[in-house]
N, CA, C and O atoms as a GROMACS GRO file, in nm:
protein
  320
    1UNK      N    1  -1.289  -2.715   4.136
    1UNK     CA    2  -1.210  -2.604   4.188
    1UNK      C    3  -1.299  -2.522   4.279
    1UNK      O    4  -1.409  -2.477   4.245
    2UNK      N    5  -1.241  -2.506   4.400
    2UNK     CA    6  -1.332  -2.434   4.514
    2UNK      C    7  -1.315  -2.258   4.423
    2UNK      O    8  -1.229  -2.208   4.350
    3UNK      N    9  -1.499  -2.198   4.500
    3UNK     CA   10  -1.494  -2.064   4.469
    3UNK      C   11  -1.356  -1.917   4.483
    3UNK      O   12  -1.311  -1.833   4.405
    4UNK      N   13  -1.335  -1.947   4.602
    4UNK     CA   14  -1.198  -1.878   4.611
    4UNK      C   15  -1.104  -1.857   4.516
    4UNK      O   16  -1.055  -1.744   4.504
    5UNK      N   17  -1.068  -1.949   4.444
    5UNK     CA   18  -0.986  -1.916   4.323
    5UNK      C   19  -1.048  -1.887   4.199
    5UNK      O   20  -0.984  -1.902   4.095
    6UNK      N   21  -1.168  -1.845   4.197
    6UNK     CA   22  -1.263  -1.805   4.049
    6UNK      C   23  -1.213  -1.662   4.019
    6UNK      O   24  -1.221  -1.633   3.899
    7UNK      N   25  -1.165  -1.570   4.094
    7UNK     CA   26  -1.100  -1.436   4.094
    7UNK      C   27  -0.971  -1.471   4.013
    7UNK      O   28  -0.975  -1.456   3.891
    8UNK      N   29  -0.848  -1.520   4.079
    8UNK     CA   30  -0.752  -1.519   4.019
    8UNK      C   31  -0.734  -1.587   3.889
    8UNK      O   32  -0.631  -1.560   3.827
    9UNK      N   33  -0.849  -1.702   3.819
    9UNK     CA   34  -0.865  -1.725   3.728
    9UNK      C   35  -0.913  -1.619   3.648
    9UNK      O   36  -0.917  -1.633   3.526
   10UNK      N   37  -0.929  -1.576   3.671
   10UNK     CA   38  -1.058  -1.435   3.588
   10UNK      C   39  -0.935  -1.296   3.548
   10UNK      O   40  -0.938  -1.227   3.446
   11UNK      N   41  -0.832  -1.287   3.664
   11UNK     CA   42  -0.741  -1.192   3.650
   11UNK      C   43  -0.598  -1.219   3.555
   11UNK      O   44  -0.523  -1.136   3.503
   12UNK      N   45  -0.593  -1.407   3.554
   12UNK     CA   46  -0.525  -1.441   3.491
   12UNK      C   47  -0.610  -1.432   3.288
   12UNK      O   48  -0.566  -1.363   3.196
   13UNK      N   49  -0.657  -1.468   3.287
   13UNK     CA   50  -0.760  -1.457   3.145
   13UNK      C   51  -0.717  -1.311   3.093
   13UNK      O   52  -0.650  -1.285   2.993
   14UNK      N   53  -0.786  -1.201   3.207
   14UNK     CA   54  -0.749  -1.068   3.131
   14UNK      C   55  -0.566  -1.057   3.124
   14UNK      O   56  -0.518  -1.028   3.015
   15UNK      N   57  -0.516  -1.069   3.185
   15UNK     CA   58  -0.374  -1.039   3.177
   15UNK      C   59  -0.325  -1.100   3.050
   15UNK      O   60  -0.257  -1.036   2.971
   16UNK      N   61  -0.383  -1.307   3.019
   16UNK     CA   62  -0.325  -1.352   2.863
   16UNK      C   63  -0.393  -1.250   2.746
   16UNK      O   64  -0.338  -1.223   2.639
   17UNK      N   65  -0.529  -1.197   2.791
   17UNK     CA   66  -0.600  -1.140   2.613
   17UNK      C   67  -0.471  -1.049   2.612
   17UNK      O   68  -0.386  -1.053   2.523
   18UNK      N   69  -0.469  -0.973   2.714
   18UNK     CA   70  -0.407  -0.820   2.714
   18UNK      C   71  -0.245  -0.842   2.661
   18UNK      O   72  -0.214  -0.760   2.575
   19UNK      N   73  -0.163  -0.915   2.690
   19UNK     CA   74  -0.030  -0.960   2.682
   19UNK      C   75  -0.023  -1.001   2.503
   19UNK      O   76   0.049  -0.941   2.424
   20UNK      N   77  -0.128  -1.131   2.462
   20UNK     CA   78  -0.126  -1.136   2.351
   20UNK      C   79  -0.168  -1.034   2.203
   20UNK      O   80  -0.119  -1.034   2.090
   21UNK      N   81  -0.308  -0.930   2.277
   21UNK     CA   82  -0.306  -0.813   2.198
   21UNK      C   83  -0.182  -0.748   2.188
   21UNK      O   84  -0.141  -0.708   2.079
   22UNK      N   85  -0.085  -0.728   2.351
   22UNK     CA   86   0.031  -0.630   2.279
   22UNK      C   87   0.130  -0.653   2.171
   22UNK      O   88   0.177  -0.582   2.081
   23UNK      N   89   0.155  -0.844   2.230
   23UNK     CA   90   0.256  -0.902   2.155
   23UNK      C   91   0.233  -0.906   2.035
   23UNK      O   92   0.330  -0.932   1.963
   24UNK      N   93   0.066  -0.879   1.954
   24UNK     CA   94   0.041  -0.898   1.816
   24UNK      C   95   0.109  -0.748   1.777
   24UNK      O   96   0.204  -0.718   1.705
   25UNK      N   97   0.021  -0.675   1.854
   25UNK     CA   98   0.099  -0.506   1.831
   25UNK      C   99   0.215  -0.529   1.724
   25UNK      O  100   0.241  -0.524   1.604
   26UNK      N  101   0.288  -0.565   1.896
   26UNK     CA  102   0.424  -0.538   1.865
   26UNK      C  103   0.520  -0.584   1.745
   26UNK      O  104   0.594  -0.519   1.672
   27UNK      N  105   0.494  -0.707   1.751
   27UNK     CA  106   0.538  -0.836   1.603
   27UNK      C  107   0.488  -0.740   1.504
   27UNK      O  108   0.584  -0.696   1.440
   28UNK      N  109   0.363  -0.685   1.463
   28UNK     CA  110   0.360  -0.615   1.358
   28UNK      C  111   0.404  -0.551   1.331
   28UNK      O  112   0.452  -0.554   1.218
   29UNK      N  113   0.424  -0.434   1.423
   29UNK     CA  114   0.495  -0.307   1.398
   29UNK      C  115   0.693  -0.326   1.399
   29UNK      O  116   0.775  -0.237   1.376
   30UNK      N  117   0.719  -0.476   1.435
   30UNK     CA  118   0.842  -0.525   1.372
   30UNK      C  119   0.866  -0.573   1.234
   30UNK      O  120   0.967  -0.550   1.167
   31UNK      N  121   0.768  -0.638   1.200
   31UNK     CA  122   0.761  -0.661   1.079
   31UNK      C  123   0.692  -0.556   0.927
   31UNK      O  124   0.702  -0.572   0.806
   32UNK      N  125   0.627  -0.457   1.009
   32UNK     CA  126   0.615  -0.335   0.952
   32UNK      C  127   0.743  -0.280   0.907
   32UNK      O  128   0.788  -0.298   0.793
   33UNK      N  129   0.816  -0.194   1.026
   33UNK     CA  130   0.921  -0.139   1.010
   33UNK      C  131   1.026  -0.203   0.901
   33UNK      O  132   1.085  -0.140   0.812
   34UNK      N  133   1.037  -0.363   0.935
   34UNK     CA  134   1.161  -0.406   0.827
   34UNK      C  135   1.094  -0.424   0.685
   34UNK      O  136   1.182  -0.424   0.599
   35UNK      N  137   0.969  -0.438   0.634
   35UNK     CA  138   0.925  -0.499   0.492
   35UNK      C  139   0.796  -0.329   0.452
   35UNK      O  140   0.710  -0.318   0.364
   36UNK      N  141   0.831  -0.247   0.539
   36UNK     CA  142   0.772  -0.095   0.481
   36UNK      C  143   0.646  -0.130   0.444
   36UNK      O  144   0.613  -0.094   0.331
   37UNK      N  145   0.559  -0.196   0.515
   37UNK     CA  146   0.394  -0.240   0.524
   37UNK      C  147   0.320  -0.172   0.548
   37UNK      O  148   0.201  -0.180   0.517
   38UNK      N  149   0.392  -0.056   0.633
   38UNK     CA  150   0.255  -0.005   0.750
   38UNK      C  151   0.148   0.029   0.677
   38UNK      O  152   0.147   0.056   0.557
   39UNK      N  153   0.027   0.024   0.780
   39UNK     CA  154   0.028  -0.014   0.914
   39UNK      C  155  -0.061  -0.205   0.877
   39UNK      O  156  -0.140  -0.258   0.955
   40UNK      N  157  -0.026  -0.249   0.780
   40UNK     CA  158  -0.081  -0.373   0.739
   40UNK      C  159  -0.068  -0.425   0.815
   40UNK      O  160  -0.159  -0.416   0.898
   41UNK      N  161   0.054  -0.519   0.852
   41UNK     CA  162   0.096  -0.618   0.920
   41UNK      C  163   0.066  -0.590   1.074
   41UNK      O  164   0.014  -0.676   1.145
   42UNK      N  165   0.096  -0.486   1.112
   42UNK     CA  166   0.035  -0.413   1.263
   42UNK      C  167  -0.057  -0.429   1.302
   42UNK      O  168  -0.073  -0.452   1.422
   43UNK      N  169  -0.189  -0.422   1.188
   43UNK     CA  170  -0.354  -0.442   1.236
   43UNK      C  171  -0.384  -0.586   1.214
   43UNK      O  172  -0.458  -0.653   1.286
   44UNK      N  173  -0.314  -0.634   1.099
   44UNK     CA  174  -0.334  -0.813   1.064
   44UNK      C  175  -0.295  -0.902   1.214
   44UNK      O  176  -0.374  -0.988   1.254
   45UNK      N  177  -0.172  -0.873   1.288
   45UNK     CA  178  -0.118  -0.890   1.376
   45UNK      C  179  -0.182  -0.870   1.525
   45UNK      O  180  -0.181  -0.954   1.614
   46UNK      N  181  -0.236  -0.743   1.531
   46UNK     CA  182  -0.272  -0.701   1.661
   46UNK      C  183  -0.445  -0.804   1.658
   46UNK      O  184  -0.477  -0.856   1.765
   47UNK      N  185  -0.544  -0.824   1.532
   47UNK     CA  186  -0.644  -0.892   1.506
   47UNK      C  187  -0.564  -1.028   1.532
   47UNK      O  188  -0.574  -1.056   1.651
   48UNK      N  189  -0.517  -1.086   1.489
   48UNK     CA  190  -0.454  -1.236   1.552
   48UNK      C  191  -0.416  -1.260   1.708
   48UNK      O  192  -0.440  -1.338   1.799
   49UNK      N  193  -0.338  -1.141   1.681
   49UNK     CA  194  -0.366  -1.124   1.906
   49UNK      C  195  -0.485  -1.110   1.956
   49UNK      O  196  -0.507  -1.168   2.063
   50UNK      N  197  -0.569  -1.047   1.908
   50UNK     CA  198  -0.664  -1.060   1.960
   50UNK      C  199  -0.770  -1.136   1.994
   50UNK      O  200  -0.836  -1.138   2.098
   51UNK      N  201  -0.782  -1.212   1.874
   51UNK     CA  202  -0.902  -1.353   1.816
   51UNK      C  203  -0.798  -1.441   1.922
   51UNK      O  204  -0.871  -1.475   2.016
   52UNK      N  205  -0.651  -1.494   1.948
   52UNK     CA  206  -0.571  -1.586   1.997
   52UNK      C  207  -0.578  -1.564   2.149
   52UNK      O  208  -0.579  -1.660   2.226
   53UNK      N  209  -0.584  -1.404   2.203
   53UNK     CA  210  -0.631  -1.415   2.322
   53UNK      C  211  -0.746  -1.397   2.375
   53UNK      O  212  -0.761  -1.357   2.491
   54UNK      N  213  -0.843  -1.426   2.294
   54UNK     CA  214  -0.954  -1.460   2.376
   54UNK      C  215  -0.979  -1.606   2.388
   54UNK      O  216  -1.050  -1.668   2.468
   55UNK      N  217  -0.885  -1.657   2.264
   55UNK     CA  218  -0.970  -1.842   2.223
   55UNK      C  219  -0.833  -1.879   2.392
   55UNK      O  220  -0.834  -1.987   2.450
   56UNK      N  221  -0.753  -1.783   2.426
   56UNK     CA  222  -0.666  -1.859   2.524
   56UNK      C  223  -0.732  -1.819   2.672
   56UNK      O  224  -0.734  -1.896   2.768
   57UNK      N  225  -0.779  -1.698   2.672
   57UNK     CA  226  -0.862  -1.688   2.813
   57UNK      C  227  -0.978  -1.783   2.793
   57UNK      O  228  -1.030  -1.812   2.900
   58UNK      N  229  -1.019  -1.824   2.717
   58UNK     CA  230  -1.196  -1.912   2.738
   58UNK      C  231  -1.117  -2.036   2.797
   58UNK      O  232  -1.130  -2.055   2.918
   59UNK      N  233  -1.049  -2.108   2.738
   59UNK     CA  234  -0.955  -2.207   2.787
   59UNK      C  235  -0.888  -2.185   2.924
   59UNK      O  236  -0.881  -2.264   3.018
   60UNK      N  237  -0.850  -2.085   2.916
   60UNK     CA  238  -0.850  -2.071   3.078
   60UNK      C  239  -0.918  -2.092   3.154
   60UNK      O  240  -0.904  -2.186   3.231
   61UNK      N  241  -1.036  -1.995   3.157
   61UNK     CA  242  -1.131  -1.990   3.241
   61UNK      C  243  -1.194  -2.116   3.277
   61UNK      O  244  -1.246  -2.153   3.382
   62UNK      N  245  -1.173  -2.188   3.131
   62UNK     CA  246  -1.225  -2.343   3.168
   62UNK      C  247  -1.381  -2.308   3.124
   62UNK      O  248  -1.448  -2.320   3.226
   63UNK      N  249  -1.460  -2.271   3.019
   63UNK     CA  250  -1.591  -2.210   3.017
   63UNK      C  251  -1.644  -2.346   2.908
   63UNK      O  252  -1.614  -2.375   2.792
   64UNK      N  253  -1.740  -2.414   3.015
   64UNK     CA  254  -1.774  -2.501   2.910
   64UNK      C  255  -1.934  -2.473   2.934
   64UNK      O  256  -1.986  -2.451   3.043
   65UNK      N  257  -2.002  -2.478   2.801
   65UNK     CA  258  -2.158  -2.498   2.844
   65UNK      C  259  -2.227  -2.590   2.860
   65UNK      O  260  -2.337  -2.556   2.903
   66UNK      N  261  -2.207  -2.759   2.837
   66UNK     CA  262  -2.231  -2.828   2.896
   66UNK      C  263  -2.218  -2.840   3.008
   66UNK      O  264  -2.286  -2.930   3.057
   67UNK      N  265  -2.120  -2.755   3.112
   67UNK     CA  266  -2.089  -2.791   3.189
   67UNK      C  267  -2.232  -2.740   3.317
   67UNK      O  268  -2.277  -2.627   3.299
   68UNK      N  269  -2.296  -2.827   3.439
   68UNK     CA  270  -2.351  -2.744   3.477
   68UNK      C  271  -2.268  -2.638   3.585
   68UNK      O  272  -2.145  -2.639   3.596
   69UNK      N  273  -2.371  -2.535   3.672
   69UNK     CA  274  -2.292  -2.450   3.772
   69UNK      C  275  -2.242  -2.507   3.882
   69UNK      O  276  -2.300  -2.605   3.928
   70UNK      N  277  -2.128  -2.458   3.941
   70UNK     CA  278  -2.032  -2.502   4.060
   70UNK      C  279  -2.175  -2.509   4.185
   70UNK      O  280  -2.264  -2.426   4.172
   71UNK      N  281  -2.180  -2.577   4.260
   71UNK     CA  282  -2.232  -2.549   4.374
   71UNK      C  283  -2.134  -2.549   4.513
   71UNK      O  284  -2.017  -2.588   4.517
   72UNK      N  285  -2.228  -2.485   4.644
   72UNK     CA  286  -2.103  -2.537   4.730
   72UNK      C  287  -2.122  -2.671   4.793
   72UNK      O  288  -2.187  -2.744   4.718
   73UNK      N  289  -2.090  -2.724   4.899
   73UNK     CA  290  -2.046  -2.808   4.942
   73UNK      C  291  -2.182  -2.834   5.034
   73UNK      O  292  -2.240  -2.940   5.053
   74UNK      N  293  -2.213  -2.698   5.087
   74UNK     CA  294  -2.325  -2.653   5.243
   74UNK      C  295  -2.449  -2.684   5.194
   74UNK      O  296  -2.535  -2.736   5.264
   75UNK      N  297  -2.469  -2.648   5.044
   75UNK     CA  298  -2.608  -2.635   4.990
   75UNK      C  299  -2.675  -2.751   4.970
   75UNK      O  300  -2.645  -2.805   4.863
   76UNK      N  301  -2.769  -2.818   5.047
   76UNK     CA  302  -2.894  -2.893   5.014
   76UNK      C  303  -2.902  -2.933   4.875
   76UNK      O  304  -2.873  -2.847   4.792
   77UNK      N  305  -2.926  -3.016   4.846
   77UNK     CA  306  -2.993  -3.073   4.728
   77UNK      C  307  -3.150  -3.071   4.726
   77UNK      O  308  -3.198  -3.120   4.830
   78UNK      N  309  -3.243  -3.027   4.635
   78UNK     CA  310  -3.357  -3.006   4.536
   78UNK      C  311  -3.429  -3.097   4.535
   78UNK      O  312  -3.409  -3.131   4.419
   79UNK      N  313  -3.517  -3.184   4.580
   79UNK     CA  314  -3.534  -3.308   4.528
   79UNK      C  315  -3.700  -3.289   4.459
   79UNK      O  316  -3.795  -3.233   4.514
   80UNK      N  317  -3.698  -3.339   4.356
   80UNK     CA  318  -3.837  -3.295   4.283
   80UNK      C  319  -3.953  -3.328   4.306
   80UNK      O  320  -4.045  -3.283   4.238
   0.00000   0.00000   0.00000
């Protein structure tokens, strides 16, 4: 994947953590309200959004450590 799109990958990542923290929020504080939990299910919930959107931005981002760094195309090769 050329450098140019390393931004909108990066903007997409924060937008899934952020979306899945709310959606944990929110599910809790639904399931709060109907089974009179609070604020249990709310913090159990919003922690599952949270741990779920980060394991879904790393996957995004594509972050492997085997992997080595992107180079460009222009740059010379090293030779030892």
């Amino acid at each position: 994947m050329s450098n140019q799109y390393k931004g909108l990958i990066g903007i997409g990542a924060g937008n899934m953590l952020a979306s899945m923290i709310i959606a944990g929020f929110l599910l809790g504080w639904i399931l709060d309200t109907l089974f009179g939990t609070a604020p249990w299910l709310m913090l159990l919930c919003s922690a599952l959004g949270f741990i779920g959107g980060f394991r879904r931005a790393h996957i995004l981002a594509g972050i492997k450590e085997d992997e080595p760094p992107a180079r460009d195309d222009d740059t010379p090769e090293k030779k030892p």
